[in-house]
DOMI-303944 format. One record per residue (C-alpha): residue in three letters; residue number from 1; x, y, z. Coordinates in pm, 1 decimal. Each point is the difference from the previous one (the first is absolute). Layout:
<recs>
+------+-----+----------+----------+----------+
: type : seq :       xx :       yy :       zz :
+------+-----+----------+----------+----------+
:  ala : NUM :        X :        Y :        Z :
...
+------+-----+----------+----------+----------+
</recs>
This chain:
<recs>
+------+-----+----------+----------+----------+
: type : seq :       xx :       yy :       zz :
+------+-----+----------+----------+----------+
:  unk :   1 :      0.0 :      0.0 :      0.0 :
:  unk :   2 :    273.6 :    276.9 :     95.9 :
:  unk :   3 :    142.2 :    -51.3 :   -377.7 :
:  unk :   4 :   -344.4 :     80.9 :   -159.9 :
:  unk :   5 :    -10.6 :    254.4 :    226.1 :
:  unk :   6 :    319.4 :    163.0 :    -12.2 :
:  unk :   7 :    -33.7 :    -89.0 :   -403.9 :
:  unk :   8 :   -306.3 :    250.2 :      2.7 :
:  unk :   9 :    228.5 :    288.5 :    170.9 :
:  unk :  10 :    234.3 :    -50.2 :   -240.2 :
:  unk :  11 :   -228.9 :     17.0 :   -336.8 :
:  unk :  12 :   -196.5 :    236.7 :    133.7 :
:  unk :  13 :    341.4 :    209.0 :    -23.7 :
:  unk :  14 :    -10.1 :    -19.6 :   -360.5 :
:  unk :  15 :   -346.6 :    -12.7 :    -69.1 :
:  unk :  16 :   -176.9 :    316.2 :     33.3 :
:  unk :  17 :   -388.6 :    -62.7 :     65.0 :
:  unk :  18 :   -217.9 :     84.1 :   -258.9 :
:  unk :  19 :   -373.3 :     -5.1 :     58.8 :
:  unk :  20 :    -76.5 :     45.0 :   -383.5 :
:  unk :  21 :    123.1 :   -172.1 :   -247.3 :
:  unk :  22 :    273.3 :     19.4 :   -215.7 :
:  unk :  23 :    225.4 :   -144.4 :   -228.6 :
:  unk :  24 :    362.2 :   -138.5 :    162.4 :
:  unk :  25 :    296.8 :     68.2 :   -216.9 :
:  unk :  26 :    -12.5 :   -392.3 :   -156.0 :
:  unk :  27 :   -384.9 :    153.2 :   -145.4 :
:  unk :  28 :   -171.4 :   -246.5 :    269.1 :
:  unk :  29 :   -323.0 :    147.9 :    152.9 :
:  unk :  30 :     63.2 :     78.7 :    347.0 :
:  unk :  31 :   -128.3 :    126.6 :    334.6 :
:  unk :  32 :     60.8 :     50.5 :    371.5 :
:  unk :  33 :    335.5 :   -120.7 :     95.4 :
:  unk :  34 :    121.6 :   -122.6 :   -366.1 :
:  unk :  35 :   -282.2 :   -253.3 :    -31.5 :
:  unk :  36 :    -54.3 :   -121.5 :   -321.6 :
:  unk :  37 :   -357.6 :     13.8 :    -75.6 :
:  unk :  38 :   -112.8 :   -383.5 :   -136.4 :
:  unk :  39 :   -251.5 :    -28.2 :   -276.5 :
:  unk :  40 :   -288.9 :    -70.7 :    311.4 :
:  unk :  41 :    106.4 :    269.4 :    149.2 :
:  unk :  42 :    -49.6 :    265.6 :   -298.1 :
:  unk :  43 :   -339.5 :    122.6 :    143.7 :
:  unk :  44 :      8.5 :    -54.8 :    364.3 :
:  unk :  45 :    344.6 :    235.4 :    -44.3 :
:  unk :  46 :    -80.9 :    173.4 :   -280.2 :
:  unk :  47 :    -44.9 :    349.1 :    208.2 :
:  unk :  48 :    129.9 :     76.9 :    303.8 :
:  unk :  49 :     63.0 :   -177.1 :    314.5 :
:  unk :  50 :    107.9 :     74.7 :    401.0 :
:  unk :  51 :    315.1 :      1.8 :    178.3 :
:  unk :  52 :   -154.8 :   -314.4 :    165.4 :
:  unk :  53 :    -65.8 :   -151.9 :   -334.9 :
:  unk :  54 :    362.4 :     48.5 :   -115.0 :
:  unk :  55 :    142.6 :   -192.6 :    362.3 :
:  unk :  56 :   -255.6 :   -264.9 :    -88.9 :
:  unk :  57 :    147.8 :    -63.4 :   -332.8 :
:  unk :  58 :    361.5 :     53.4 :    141.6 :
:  unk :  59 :    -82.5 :   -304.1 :    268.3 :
:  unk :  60 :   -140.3 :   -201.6 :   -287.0 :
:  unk :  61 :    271.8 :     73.9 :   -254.2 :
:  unk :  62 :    302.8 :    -80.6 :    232.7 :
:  unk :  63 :   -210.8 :   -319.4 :    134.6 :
:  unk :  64 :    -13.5 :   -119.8 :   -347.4 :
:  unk :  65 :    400.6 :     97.4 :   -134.9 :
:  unk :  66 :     94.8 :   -211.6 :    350.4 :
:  unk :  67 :   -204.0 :   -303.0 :    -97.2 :
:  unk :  68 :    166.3 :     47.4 :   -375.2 :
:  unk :  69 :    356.3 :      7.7 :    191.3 :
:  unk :  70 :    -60.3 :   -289.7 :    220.7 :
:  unk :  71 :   -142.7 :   -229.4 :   -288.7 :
:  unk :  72 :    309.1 :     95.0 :   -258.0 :
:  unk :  73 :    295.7 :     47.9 :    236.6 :
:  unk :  74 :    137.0 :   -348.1 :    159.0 :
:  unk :  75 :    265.8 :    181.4 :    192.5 :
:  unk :  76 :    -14.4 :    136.7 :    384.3 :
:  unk :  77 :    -13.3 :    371.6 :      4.9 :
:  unk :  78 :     39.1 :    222.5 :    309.6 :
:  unk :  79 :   -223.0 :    292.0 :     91.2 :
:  unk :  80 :    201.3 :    251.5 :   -187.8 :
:  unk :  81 :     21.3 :   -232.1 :   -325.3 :
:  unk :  82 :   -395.8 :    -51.2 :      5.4 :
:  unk :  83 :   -113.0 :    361.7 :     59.1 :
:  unk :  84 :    247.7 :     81.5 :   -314.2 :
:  unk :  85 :   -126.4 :   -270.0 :   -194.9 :
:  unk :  86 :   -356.4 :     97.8 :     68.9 :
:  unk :  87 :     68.5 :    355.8 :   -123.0 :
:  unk :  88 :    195.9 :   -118.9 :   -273.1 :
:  unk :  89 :   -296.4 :   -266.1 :   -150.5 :
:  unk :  90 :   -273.4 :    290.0 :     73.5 :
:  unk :  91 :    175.2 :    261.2 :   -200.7 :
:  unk :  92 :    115.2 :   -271.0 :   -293.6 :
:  unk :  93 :   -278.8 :   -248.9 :     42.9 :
:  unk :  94 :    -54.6 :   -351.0 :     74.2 :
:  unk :  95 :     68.3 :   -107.7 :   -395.9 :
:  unk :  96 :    327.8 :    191.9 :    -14.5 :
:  unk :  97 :    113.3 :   -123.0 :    315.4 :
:  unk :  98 :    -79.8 :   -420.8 :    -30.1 :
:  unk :  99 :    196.8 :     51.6 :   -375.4 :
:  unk : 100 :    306.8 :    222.0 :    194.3 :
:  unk : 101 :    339.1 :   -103.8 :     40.8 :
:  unk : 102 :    -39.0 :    151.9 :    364.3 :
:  unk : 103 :   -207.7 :   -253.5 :     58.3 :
:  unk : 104 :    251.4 :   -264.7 :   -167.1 :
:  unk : 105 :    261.9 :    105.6 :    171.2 :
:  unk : 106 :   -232.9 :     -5.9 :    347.6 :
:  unk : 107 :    -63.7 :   -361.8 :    -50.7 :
:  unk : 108 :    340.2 :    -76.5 :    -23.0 :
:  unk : 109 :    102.4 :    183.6 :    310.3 :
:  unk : 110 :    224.4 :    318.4 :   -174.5 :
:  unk : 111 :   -161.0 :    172.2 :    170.8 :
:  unk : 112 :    295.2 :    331.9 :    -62.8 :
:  unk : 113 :    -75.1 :    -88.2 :   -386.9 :
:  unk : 114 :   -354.5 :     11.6 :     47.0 :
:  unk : 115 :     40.5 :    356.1 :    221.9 :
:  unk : 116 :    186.2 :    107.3 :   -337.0 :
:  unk : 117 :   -314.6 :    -69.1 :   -200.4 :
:  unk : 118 :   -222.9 :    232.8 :    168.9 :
:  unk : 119 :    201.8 :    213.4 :   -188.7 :
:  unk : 120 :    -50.6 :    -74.4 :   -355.2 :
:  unk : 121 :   -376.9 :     51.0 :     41.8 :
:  unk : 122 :      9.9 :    405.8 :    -34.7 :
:  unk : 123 :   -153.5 :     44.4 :   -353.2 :
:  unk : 124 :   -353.7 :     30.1 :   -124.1 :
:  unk : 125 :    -66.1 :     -9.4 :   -370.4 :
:  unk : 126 :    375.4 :     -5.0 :    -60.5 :
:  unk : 127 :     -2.8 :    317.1 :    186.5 :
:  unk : 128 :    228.6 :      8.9 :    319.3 :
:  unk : 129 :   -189.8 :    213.3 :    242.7 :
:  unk : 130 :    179.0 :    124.2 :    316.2 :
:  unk : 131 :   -275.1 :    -34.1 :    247.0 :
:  unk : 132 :     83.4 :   -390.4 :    -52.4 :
:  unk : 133 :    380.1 :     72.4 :     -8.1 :
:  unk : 134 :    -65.1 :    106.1 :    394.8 :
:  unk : 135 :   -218.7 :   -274.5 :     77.8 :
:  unk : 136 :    154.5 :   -302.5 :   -152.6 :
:  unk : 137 :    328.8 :    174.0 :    224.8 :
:  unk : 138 :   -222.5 :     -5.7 :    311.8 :
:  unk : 139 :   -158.5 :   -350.6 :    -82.6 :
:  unk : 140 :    348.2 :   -170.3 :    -23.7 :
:  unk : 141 :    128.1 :    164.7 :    312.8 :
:  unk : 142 :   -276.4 :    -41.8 :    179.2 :
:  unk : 143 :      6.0 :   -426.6 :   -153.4 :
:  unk : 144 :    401.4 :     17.1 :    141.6 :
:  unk : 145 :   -110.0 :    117.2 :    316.7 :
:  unk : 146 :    186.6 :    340.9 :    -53.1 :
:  unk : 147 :    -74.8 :    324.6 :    176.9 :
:  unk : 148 :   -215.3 :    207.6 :   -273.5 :
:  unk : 149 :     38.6 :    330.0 :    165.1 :
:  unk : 150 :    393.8 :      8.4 :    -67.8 :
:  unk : 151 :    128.7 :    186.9 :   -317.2 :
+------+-----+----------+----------+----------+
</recs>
């Protein structure tokens, strides 16, 4: 529970809450806190929705990328590794993440390989954006356990 948790603080960081929606940088319709809206969802979310809304779909979003990292990744992670992870496959997505070489390289136990991987994933349509410079940088410091505050 204290990685889902502390996995919320930390994608909450670079998620800004949006109550209407919008369109994410990778043209994905999108609301609250980064939460792509699914084809069911279209009219339920098609307006605008509360702060309490947007925590609701947080909680159910990071519940969901945790059951996706627990069913693709055979390898024992510690708190700091999952709460990375967990930002890492809600940002990229489950399908990007069960195809990764992160993951590869998780299931054979590099893990220091597999903290370099987090930092390959920083472009969207071929475009490298730096918003995803900074957090693949906090996402592999955070997965080695590093202090994210130095620099």
């Amino acid at each position: 529970m204290l990685a889902l948790q502390l996995a919320k603080v930390l994608i909450k960081q670079f998620e800004s809450l949006q109550l209407t929606p919008y369109y994410c940088p990778a043209g994905l319709k999108t609301i609250g806190y980064g939460h792509v809206i699914k084809p069911h969802e279209m009219l339920h979310l098609a307006n605008k929705i509360t702060e309490e809304d947007a925590e609701k779909l947080l909680d159910a979003d990071i519940a969901e990328v945790n059951c996706v990292l627990y069913k693709y990744c055979h390898s024992s992670l510690n708190i700091n590794q999952q709460v990375a992870l967990i930002s890492f496959i809600f940002n990229c997505g489950s399908t990007a993440f069960k195809n990764s070489t992160l993951l590869k390289k998780l299931n054979q136990n590099k893990y220091l390989e597999a903290a370099d991987e987090f930092l390959k994933w920083i472009y969207v349509k071929g475009k490298k954006l730096k918003g995803l410079v900074k957090r693949r940088q906090i996402e592999r410091a955070i997965f080695l356990g590093k202090n994210t505050t130095e620099n």
